[in-house]
C-alpha atoms as one frame of an Amber mdcrd trajectory, in Angstrom:
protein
  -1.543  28.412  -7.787  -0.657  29.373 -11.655   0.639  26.144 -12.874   3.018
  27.466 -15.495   6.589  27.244 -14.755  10.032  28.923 -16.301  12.719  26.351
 -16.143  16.355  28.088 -15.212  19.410  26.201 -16.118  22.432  27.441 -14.155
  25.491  26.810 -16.866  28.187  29.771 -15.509  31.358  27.634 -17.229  34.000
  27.329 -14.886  33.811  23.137 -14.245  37.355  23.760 -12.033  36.916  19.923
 -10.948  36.019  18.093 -13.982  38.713  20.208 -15.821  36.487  21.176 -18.885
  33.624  22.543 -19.596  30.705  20.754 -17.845  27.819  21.901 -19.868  29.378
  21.021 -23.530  31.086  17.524 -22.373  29.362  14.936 -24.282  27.133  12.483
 -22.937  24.755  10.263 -24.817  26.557  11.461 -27.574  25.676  15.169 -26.863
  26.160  18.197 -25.042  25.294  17.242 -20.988  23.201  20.040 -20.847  20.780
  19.260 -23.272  19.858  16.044 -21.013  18.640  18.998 -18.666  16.398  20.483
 -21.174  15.071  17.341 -22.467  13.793  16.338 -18.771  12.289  19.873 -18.065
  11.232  20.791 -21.768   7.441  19.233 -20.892   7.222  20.512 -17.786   7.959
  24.478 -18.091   6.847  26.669 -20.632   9.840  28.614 -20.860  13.489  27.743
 -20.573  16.387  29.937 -19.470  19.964  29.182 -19.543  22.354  31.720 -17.062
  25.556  32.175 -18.409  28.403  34.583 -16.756  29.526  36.666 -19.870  28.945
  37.190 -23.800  31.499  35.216 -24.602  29.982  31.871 -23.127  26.784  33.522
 -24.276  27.396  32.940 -27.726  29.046  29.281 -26.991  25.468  28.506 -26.569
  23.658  29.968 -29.293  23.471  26.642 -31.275  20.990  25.785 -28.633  17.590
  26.119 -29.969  14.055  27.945 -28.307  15.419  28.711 -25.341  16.789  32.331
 -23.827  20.344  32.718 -22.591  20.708  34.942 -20.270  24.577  36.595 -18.520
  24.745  36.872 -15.156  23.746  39.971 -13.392  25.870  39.585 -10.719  29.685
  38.784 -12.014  31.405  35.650 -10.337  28.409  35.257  -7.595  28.323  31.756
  -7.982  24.771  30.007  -8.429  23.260  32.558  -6.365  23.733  35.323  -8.544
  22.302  32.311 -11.528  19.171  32.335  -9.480  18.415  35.917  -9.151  19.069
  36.128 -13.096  16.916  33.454 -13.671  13.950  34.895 -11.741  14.410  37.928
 -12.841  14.427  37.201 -16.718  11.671  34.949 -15.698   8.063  35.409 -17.372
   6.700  33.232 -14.649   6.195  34.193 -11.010   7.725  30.303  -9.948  11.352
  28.710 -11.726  12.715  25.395 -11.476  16.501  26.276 -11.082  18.666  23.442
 -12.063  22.107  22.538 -12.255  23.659  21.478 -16.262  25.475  19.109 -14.841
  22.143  16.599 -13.993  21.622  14.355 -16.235  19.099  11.919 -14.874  16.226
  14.812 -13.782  12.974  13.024 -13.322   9.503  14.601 -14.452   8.092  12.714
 -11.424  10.509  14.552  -8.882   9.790  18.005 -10.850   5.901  17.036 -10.608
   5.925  16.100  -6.694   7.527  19.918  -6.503   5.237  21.762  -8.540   2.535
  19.819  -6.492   4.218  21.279  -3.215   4.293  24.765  -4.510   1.346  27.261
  -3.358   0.576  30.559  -3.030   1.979  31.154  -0.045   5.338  28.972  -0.910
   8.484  31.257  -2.089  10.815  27.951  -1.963  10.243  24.366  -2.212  13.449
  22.210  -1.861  14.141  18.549  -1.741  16.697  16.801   0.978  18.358  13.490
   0.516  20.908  12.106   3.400  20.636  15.876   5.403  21.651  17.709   2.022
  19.191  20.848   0.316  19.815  20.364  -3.468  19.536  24.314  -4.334  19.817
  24.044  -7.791  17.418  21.432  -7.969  14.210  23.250  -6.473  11.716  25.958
  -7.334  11.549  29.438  -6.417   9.282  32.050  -6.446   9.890  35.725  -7.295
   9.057  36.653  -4.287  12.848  35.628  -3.313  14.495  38.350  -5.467  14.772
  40.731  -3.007  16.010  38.625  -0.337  18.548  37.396  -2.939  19.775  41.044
  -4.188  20.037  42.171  -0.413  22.260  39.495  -0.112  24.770  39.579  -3.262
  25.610  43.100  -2.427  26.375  41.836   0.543  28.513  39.542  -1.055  26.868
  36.078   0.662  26.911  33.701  -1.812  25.156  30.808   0.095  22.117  29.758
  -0.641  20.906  28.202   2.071  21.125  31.781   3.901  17.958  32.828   1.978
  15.965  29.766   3.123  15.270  31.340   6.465  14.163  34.720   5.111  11.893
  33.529   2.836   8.570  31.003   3.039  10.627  27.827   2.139   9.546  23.888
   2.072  11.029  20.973   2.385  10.548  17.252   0.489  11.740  15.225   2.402
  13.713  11.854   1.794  10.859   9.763   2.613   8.386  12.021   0.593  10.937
  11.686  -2.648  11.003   7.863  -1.945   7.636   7.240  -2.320   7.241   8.876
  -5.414  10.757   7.542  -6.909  12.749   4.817  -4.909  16.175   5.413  -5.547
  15.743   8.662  -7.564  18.808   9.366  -9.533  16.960  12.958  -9.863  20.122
  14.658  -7.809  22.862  12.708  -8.945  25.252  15.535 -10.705  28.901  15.477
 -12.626  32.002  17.398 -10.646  34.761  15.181 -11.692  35.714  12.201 -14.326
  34.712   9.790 -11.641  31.133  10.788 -11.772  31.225  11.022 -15.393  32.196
   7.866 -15.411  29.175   6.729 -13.022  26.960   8.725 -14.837  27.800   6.637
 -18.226  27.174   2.971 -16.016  24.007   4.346 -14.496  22.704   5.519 -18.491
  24.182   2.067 -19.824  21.794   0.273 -16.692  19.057   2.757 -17.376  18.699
   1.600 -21.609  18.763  -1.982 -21.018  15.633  -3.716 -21.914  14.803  -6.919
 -20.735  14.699  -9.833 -23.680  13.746 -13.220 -23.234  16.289 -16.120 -24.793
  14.518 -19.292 -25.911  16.639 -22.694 -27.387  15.162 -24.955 -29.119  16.345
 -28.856 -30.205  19.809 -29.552 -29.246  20.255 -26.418 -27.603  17.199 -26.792
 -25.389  18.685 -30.052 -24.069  22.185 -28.517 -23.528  20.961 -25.711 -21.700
  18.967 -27.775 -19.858  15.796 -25.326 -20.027  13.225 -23.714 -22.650  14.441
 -20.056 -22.323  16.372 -17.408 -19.764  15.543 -13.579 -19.284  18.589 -11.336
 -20.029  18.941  -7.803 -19.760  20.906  -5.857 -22.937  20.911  -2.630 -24.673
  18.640  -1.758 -27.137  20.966  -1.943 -30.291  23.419  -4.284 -30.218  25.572
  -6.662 -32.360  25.307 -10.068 -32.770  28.605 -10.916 -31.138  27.334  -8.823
 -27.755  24.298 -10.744 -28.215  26.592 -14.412 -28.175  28.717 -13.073 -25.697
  25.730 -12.111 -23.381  24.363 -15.711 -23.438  27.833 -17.601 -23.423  27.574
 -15.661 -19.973  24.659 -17.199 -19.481  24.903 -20.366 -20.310  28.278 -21.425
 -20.362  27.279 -25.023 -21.180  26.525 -23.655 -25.049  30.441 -22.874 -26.064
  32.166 -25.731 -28.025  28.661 -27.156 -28.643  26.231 -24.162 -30.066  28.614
 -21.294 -29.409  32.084 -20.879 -30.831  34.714 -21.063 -28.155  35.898 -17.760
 -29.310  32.233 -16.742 -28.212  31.972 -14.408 -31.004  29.691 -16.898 -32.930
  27.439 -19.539 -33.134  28.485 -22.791 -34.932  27.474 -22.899 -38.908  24.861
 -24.994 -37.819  22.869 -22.588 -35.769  21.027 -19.451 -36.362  19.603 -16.711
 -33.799  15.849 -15.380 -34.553  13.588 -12.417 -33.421  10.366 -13.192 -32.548
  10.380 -16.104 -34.686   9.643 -14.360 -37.260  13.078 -13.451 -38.987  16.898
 -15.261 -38.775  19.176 -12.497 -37.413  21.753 -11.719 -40.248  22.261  -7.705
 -39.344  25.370  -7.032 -37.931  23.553  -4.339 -35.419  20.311  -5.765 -33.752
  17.316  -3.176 -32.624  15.817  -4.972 -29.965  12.403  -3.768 -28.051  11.237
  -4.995 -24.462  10.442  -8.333 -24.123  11.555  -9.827 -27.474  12.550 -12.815
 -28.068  15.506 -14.070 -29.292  15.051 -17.808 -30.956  18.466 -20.165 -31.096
  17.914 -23.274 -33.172  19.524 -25.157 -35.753  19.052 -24.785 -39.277  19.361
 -28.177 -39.518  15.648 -30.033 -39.878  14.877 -31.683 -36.937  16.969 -29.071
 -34.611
């Protein structure tokens, strides 16, 4: 099997559910689509977005080293994307992907390629009885089972599966490689935007390990806790985050307010520096010291 793959993003613009346009909504403080192209940049030598007109063309032509290509068949839904895509395509296999998947894993995209061979026109996963379409490979040898088809105006993709040599990964196959793959998970309305922002939020913590020390250790009635955070953070989420915690510490190292500690108490890192910043880069498994700056704690 040749190994190299084109990656084709399907981006046509019309987003009738969410209301906007899908592609450009910002998440992670930037365009959703470029979360796409992030997660398939290492694994394709070639990236093509499908667009359905010049205008939305040049929407995208901020977009950097990849090819945008308009929609040979008008209004043909991600069908028509596909046959674009492979037919634009410099490789004979394509990932074809939707913009609106943020969370694509390299180790779902991997498992596929691994699935693909010679004599494979379409490998497809299935979660819960569902063929993601725009979240498998095809081969070029599909294009003319596709173009019989638009002129026939069919726009379902599943139609093609049966005329050409197509695979399945199955659920059980995709768990063993990722439990609880968020690979598929894709953005149709502000309710899955929303989901999508608590899943990246869970995604970025980093685990952090709080240790007290003197009158603290006493109060909290143990040498340290594990909590889970972002990476950057203030102080006052940090306080907040253990007041959770430890609920014992307000009124006696933490502020009631929570948004402190007492004057007599300092938080370290590593115990190497007193935490003065009022934004905190933390890494995994750091530790964050709370002790008084009092001698004898």
């Amino acid at each position: 099997m040749n190994d190299l793959l084109t990656g084709i993003i399907l981006a046509g613009g019309k987003s009738r559910r969410l209301g906007r346009d899908k592609a450009l909504e910002l998440f992670n403080e930037r365009p959703l689509i470029y979360s796409v192209i992030d997660a398939i940049r290492s694994s394709v030598d070639e990236i093509i977005i499908i667009v359905n007109d010049e205008a939305r063309k040049k929407e995208f032509a901020f977009i950097k080293n990849v090819k945008i290509v308009v929609d040979k068949y008008c209004d043909s839904g991600s069908l028509g994307g596909i046959y674009s895509g492979l037919l634009e395509s410099k490789n004979s296999n394509a990932i074809v992907l939707a913009c609106d998947m943020p969370f694509v894993s390299k180790n779902i995209i991997n498992a596929m390629k691994n699935r693909m061979g010679s004599n494979i026109d379409i490998v497809i996963p299935e979660t819960e009885g569902y063929k993601h379409s725009t979240h498998a490979i095809y081969n070029k040898n599909c294009l003319q089972a596709i173009d019989q088809q638009l002129k026939q105006n069919v726009y379902k993709i599943s139609k093609i599966f049966s005329k050409c040599k197509t695979i399945i990964i199955t659920e059980n196959e995709i768990d063993e490689v990722e439990p609880n793959s968020k690979s598929f998970f894709n953005i149709n309305n502000e309710s899955d935007l929303d989901k999508a922002n608590q899943i990246f939020s869970e995604m970025c913590k980093i685990k952090i390990k709080i240790e007290f020390f003197g009158t603290a250790k006493l109060i909290a009635k143990q040498d340290f806790i594990h909590l889970y955070t972002k990476k950057q953070v203030t102080e006052t989420e940090l306080i907040k985050l253990i007041s959770k915690a430890k609920p014992d510490l307000i009124g006696q190292i933490i502020k009631k307010d929570t948004n402190e500690l007492k004057k007599s108490y300092n938080l370290g890192i590593n115990g190497i520096k007193n935490i003065s910043d009022k934004k905190i880069s933390l890494q995994q498994n750091d530790s964050i010291l709370i002790f008084s700056s009092q001698s004898g704690g």
